[in-house]
C-alpha positions in Angstrom: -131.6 -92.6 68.8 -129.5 -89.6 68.0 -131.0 -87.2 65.3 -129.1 -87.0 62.5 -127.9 -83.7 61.0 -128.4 -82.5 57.1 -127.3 -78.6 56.4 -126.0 -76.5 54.0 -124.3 -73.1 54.0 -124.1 -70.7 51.5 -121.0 -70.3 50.1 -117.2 -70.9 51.1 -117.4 -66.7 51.3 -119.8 -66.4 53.8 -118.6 -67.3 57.1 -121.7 -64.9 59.3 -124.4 -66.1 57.0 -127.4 -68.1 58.0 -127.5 -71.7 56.7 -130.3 -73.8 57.1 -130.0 -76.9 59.2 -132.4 -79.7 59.3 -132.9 -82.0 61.9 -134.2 -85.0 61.2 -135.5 -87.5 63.7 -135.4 -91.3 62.1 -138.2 -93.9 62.6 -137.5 -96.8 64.7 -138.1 -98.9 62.1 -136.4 -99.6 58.6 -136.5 -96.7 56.4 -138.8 -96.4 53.5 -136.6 -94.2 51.5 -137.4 -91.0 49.2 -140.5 -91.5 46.8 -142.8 -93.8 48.7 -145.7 -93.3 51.0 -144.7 -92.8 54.3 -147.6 -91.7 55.9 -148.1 -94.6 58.7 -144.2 -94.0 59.8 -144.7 -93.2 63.9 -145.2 -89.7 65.4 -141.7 -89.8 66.5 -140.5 -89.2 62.7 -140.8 -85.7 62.7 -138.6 -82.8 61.0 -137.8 -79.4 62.4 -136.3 -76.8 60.7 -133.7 -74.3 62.6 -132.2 -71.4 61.4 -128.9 -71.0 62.5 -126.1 -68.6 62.6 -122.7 -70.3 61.8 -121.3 -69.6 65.5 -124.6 -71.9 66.1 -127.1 -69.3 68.0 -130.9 -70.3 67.1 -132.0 -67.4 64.7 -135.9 -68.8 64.9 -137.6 -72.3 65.1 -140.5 -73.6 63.2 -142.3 -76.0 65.5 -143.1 -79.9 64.6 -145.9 -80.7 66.6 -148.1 -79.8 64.4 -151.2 -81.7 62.5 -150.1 -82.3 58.3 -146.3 -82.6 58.8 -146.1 -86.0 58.7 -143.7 -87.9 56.9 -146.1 -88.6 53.6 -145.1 -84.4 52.7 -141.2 -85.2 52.8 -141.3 -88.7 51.2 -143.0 -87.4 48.3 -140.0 -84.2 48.7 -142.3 -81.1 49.0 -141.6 -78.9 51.9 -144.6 -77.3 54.4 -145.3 -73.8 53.0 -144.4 -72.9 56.5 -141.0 -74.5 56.4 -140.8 -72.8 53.4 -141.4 -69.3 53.9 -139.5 -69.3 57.2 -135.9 -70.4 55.8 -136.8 -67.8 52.5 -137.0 -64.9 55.1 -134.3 -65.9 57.3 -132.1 -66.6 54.8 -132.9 -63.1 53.1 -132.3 -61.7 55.7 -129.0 -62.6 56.5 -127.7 -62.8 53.4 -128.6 -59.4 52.6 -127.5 -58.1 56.0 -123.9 -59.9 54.6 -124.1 -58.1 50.9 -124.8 -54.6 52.6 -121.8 -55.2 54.9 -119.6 -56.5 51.9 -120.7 -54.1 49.2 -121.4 -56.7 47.4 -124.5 -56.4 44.3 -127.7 -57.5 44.5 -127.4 -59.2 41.6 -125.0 -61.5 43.1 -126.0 -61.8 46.0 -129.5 -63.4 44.5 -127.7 -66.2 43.5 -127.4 -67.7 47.0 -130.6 -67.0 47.8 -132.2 -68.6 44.8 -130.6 -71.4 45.1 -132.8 -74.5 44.2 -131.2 -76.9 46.2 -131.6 -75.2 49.5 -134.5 -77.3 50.9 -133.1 -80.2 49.4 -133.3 -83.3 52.0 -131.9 -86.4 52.4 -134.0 -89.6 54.1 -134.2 -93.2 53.7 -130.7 -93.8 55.6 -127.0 -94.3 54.5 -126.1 -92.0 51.6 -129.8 -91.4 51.1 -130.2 -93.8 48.2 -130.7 -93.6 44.6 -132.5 -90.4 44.5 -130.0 -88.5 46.3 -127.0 -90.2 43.9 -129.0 -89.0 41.5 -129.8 -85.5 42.3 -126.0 -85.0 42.9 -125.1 -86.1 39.8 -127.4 -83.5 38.3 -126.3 -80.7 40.6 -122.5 -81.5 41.3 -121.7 -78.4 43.6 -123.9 -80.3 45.9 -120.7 -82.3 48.1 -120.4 -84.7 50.4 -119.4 -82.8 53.8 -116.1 -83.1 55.3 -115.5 -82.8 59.7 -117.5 -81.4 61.5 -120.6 -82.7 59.6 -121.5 -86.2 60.6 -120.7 -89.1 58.2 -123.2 -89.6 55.2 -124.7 -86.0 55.8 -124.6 -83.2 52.8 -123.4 -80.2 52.3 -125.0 -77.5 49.9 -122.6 -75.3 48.2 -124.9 -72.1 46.9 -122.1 -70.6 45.1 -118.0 -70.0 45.7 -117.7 -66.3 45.1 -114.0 -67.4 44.1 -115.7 -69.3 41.0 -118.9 -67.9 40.3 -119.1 -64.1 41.3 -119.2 -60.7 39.6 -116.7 -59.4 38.1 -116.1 -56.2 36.8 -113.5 -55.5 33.4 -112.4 -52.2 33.1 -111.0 -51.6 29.2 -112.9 -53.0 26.1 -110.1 -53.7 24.1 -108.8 -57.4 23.4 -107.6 -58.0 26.7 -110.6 -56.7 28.5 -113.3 -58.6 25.9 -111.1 -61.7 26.0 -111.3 -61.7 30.3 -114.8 -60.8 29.7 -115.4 -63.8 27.2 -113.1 -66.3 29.5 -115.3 -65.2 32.7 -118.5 -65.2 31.4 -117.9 -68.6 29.8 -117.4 -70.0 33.3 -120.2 -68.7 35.4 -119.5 -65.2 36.2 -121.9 -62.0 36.0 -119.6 -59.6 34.1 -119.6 -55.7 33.3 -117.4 -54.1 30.7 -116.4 -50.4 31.4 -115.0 -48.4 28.4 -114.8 -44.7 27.6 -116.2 -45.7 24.5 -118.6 -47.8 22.9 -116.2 -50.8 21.3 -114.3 -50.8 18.6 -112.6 -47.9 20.0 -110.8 -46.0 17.2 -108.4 -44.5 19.6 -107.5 -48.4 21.4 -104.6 -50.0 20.5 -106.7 -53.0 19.9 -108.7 -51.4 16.6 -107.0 -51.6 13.3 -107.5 -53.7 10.3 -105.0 -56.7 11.6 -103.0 -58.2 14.2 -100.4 -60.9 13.6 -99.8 -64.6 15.4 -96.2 -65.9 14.4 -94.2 -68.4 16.3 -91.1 -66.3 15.6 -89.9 -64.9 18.9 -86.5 -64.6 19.1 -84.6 -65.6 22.1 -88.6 -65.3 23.9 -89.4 -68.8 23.9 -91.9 -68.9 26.5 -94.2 -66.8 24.3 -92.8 -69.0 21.6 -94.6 -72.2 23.2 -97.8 -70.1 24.0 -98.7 -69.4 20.3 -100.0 -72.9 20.7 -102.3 -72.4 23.2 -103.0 -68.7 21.5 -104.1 -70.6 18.4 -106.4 -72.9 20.2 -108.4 -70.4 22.3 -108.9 -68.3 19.3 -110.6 -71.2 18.0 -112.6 -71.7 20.8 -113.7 -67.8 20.1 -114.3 -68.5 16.4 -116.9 -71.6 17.6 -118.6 -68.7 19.6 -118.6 -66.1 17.3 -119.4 -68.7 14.5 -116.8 -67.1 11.8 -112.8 -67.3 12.1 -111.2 -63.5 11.4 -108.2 -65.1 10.3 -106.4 -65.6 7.5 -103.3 -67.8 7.3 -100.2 -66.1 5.1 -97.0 -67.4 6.4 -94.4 -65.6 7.7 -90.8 -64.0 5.7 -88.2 -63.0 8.5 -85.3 -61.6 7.5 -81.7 -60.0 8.7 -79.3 -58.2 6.9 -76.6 -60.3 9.6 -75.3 -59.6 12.7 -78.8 -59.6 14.4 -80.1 -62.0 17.0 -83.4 -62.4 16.7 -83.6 -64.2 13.6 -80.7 -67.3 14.2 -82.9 -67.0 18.2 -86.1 -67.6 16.4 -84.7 -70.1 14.0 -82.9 -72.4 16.6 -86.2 -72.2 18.6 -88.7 -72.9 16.1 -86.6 -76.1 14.9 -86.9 -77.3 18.6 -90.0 -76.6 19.0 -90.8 -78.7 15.8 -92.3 -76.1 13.3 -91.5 -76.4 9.0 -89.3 -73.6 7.8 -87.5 -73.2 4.8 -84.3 -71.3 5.0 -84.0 -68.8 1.9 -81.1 -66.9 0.3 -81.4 -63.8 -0.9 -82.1 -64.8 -4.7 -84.8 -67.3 -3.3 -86.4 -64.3 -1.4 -86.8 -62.7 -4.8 -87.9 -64.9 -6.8 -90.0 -66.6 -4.6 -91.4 -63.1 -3.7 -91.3 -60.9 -6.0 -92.4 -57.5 -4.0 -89.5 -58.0 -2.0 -85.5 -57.3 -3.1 -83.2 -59.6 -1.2 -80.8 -57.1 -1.4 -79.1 -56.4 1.5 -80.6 -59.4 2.9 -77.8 -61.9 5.2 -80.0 -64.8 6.0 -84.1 -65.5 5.8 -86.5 -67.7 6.7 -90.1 -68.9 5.7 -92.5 -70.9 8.1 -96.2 -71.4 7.2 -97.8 -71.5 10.5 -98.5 -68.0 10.9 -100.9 -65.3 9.6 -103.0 -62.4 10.4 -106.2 -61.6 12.4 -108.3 -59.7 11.6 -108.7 -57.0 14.9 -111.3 -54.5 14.0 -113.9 -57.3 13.1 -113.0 -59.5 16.3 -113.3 -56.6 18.6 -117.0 -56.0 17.3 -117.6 -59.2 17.1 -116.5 -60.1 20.9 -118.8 -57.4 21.6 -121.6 -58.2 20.1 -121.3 -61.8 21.4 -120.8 -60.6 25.1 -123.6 -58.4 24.7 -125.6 -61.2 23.6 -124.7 -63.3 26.5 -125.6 -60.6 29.3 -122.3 -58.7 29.9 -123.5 -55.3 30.2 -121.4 -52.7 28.4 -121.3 -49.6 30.6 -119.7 -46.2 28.8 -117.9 -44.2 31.1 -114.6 -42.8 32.3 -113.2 -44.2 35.1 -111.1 -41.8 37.8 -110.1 -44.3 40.1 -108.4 -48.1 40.7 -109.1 -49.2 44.6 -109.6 -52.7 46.7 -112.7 -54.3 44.4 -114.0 -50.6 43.0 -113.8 -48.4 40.2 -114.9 -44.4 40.8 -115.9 -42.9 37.6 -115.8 -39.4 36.5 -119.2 -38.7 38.2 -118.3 -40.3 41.4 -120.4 -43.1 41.0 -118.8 -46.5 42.6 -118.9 -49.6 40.6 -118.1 -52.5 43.2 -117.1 -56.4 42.3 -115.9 -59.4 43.7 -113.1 -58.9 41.3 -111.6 -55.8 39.3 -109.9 -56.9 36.5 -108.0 -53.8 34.7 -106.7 -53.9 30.9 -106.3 -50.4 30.3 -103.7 -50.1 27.6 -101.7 -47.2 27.7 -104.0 -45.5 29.9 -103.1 -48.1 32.8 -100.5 -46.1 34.3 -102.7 -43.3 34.5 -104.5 -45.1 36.4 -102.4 -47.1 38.9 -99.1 -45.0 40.2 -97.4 -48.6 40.7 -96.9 -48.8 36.7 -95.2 -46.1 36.4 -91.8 -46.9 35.3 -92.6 -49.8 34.7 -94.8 -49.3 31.9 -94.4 -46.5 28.8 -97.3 -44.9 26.8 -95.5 -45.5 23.4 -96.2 -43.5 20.3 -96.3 -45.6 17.3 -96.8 -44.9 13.5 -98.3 -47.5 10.9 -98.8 -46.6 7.3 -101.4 -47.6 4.4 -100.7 -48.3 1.4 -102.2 -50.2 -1.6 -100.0 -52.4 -4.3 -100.3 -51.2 -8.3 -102.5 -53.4 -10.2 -99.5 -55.2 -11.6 -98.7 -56.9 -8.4 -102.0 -56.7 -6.3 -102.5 -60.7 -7.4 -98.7 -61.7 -6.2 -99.3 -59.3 -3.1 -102.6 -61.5 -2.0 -100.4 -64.5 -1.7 -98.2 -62.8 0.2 -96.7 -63.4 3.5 -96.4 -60.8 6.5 -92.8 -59.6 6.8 -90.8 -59.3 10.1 -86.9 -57.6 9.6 -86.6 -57.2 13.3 -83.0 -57.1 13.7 -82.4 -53.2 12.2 -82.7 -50.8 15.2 -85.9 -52.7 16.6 -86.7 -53.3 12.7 -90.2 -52.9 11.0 -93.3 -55.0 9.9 -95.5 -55.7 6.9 -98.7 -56.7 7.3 -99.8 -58.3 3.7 -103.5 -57.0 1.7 -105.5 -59.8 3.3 -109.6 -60.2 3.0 -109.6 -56.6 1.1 -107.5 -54.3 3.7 -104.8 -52.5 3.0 -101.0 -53.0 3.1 -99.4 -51.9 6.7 -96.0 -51.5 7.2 -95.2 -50.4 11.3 -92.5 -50.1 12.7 -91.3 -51.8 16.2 -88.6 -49.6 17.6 -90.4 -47.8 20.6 -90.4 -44.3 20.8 -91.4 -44.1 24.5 -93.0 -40.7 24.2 -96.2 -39.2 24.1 -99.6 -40.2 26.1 -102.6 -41.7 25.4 -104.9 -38.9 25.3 -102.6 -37.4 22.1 -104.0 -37.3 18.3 -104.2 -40.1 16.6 -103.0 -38.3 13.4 -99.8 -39.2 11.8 -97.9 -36.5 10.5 -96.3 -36.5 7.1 -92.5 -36.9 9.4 -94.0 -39.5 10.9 -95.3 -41.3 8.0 -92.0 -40.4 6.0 -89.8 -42.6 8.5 -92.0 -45.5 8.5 -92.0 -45.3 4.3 -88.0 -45.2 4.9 -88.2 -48.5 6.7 -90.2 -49.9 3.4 -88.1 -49.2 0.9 -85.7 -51.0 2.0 -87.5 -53.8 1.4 -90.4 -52.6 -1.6 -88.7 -51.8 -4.8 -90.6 -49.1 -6.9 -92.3 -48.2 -3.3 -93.3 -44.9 -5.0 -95.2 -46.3 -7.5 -97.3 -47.8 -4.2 -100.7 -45.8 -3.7 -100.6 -43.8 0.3 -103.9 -44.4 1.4 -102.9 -42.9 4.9 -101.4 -43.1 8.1 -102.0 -42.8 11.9 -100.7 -43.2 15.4 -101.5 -45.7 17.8 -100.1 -46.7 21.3 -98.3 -49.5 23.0 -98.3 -49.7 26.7 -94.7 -50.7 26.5 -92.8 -52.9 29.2 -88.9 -52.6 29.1 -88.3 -56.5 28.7 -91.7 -57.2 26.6 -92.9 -58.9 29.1 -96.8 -58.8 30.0 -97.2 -58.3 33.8 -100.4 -60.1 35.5 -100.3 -58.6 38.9 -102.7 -57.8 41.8 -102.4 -54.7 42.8 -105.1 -54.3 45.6 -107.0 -57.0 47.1 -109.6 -58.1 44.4 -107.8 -56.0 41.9 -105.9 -57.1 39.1 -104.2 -55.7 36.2 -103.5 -56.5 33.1 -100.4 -54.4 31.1 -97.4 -54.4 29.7 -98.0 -55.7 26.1 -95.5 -53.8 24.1 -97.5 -54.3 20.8 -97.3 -58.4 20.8 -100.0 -58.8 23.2 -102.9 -59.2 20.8 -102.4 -62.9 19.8 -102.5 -63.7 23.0 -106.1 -61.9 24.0 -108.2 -64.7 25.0 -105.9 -67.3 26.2 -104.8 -64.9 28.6 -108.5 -64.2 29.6 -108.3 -67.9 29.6 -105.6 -68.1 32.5 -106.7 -65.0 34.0 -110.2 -66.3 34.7 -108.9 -70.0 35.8 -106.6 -67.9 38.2 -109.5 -66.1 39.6 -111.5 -69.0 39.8 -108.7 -71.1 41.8 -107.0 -68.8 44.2 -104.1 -72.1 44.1 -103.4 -70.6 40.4 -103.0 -66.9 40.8 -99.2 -67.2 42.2 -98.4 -69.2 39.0 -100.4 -66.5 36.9 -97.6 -63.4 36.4 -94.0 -65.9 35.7 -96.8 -67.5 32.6 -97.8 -64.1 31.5 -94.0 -62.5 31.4 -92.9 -65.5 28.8 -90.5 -67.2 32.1 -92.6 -69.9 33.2 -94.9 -72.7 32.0 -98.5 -72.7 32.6 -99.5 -74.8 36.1 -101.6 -77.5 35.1 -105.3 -76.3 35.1 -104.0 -72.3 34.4 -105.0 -72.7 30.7 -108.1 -75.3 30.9 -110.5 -74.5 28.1 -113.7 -74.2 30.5 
């Protein structure tokens, strides 16, 4: 009778290490089956173990003919100590001959050799019985094996390096906690490199708020991703165990002649979503803050409001922390295949390099440049007189888009301040400038409020500052590799926010499933739809 063949490998990535391949002779007779006493089962049921390089060369034998390796040992599923010890150091060896060649961390690379299901054996016959069913129901990257294995024989997966590897995030902002959160959630060893310890005061992600609107003009693709914005931040709120939200509504408005807001309307109505059209008496008195002077056509929708950034960011990385990510504080020189130089020269390798640096991106990576603008932008503080401080905490945030880029308001929510901001880019400066707004700067932001704010003087300054977009010419976010292993993350022209961890989402099902990364950049730039499986929740 032929000997029938049970083996594993260790990972789809490893095609020179060992795998452990067990030979197992059947009795003659009508199999027992796992869990009984097979002691009396003839000599001729024996097991040996071969260690086997993937091209099939014998690495080293453990022989069989020796007294106490009967069956009674394997029926009751304990291996020989000898058995044992043999594949342990053959299987060390060769997988940490593989991780010197490949760079790869040790951390990592203890994964496959840990493996609990390495000695795991199959007897009794058929698909090994009720045991096995059971044990791969319990330990489902254990698969049947396709050709060449023989029918009714199992494979052991230790690990796909595509699914389960270490990654590296270089930028602690919202996109690089968000891909940290998103990867860690499925499996992978992550590390976090920042120039600073997060919140960073000089990232565009720090601030007191951050808005979510469906209003996107002509954009409809990030229109439809709001959605799936608002239900990964709520994953992130069951992790964190408190929402950073607070839900205000939004007020768009046009002074006519504009596109965005008629684009956003017609959109929002297709895609289903309450608004209440308003004329410019109805803006008024319905807020009273606001003048609807000047005001052509407005809007109101309810779904919309404003998250709270500083408190996520410190949040995200306290929870990360928690969960093992390891924060690592250092400036980082260099972008190659799978590695990250920093300024001492010390090389921080990875399976994957995912890189959401913000402005500082095309510093970084030559490619971007052009493509992406370090963008100087001012925001101002400012705090409501006592007479209107209760109508201002029912307010809603403001968008009046249409007038040369337009401006924001950012309502006093949860005890922060008024913002206004403008959104017309200036396209100048870089990302190592002050952060200090001077009093021209502020002055042409105020400008942009008045418009809107009757009485605005009679609102208290409480300051203002600079931050920086990393600015793409059509908005668009690009989601590109740039080196084998490498990705980056950029583009997010001052919208990206909202759509932090649902991106991290995608980006880590993309990484996970190499079938998803060519959908990955047409979802991120707003043209496409996600592939089914890009935005799965786990």
């Amino acid at each position: 009778m032929q000997p029938r063949l049970i083996g594993g490998r260790i990972g789809r990535d490893e095609p020179d290490a060992a795998k452990a391949v067990l030979l197992h002779h059947p009795p003659q007779h009508q199999p027992r089956g796992i869990g009984r006493d097979a002691g009396a089962q003839p000599q001729a049921d024996r097991q040996r173990l071969v260690m086997m390089q993937a091209d099939g060369a014998a690495l080293a034998a453990v022989p069989d003919d020796r007294g106490g390796l009967g069956m009674g040992q394997q029926a009751r599923g304990v291996a020989h100590p000898r058995l044992v010890i043999a594949v342990r150091e053959q299987v060390r060896r060769a997988v940490h001959r593989q991780a010197a060649e490949q760079r790869r961390h040790p951390r990592q690379v203890a994964q496959h050799r840990d493996r609990r299901a390495l000695h795991h054996r199959v007897a009794g016959g058929g698909d090994g019985g009720d045991r096995h069913r059971a044990f791969v129901h319990q330990h489902p990257r254990i698969v049947p094996s396709p050709p060449p294995f023989r029918q009714g024989l199992v494979r052991v997966q230790y690990g796909s390096m595509e699914q389960r590897g270490y990654a590296l995030v270089l930028g602690a902002g919202i996109i690089g906690l968000s891909t940290a959160w998103a990867l860690q959630r499925r499996g992978w060893t992550v590390r976090v490199v920042d120039q600073a310890t997060p919140p960073n005061p000089a990232g565009a992600s720090v601030d007191h708020h951050r808005l979510i609107r469906h209003a996107y003009g002509a954009q409809q693709g990030y229109m439809r991703m709001v959605d799936d914005a608002y239900a990964a931040w709520d994953r992130v709120w069951a992790d964190l165990g408190e929402a950073h939200y607070e839900e205000t509504g939004v007020l768009a408005l046009d002074e006519g002649g504009g596109a965005w807001l008629p684009a956003s309307r017609e959109a929002m109505r297709g895609h289903g979503l309450a608004m209440d059209e308003l004329t410019p008496d109805q803006v008024a008195g319905r807020f009273p803050f606001f003048t609807g002077q000047g005001v052509a056509e407005a809007f109101f929708a309810p779904r919309g409001g404003v998250l709270l950034a500083e408190p996520i960011v410190a949040g995200l990385a306290d929870h990360l922390a928690r969960r093992g990510v390891e924060f690592i504080r250092a400036t980082v020189t260099d972008v190659r295949e799978r590695r990250l130089t920093l300024a001492d020269g010390t090389a921080l390798t990875a399976d994957k390099v995912i890189v959401c640096a913000g402005p500082w991106a095309p510093r970084l990576l030559p490619g971007l440049k052009g493509r992406v603008t370090a963008s100087r932008q001012i925001i101002v503080r400012l705090e409501a007189p006592a007479e209107l401080a209760e109508a201002w905490a029912r307010a809603p945030m403001l968008l009046d888009l249409a007038h040369e880029g337009g401006f924001y308001m950012v309502p006093p929510v949860r005890g922060t301040p008024i913002k206004v901001g403008d959104h017309s880019f200036s396209l100048t400066g870089d990302a190592e400038d002050d952060r200090n707004a001077s009093s021209q700067e502020a002055e042409t932001i105020l400008a942009l409020a008045a418009r809107r704010i009757p009485g605005l003087d009679r609102y208290r300054r409480l300051g203002a500052r600079a931050c920086y977009y990393d600015v793409e010419p059509a908005e668009e976010f690009l989601a590109e590799t740039v080196a084998p292993g490498t990705l980056v993350l950029s583009g997010f022209s001052g919208h990206g926010f909202k759509f932090g961890p649902v991106l991290g989402e995608a980006v880590a099902n993309a990484l996970g499933d190499t079938a998803l990364m060519p959908y990955l950049p047409g979802w991120a730039a707003g043209r496409e739809s996600a592939a089914p499986g890009l935005l799965r929740a786990d």
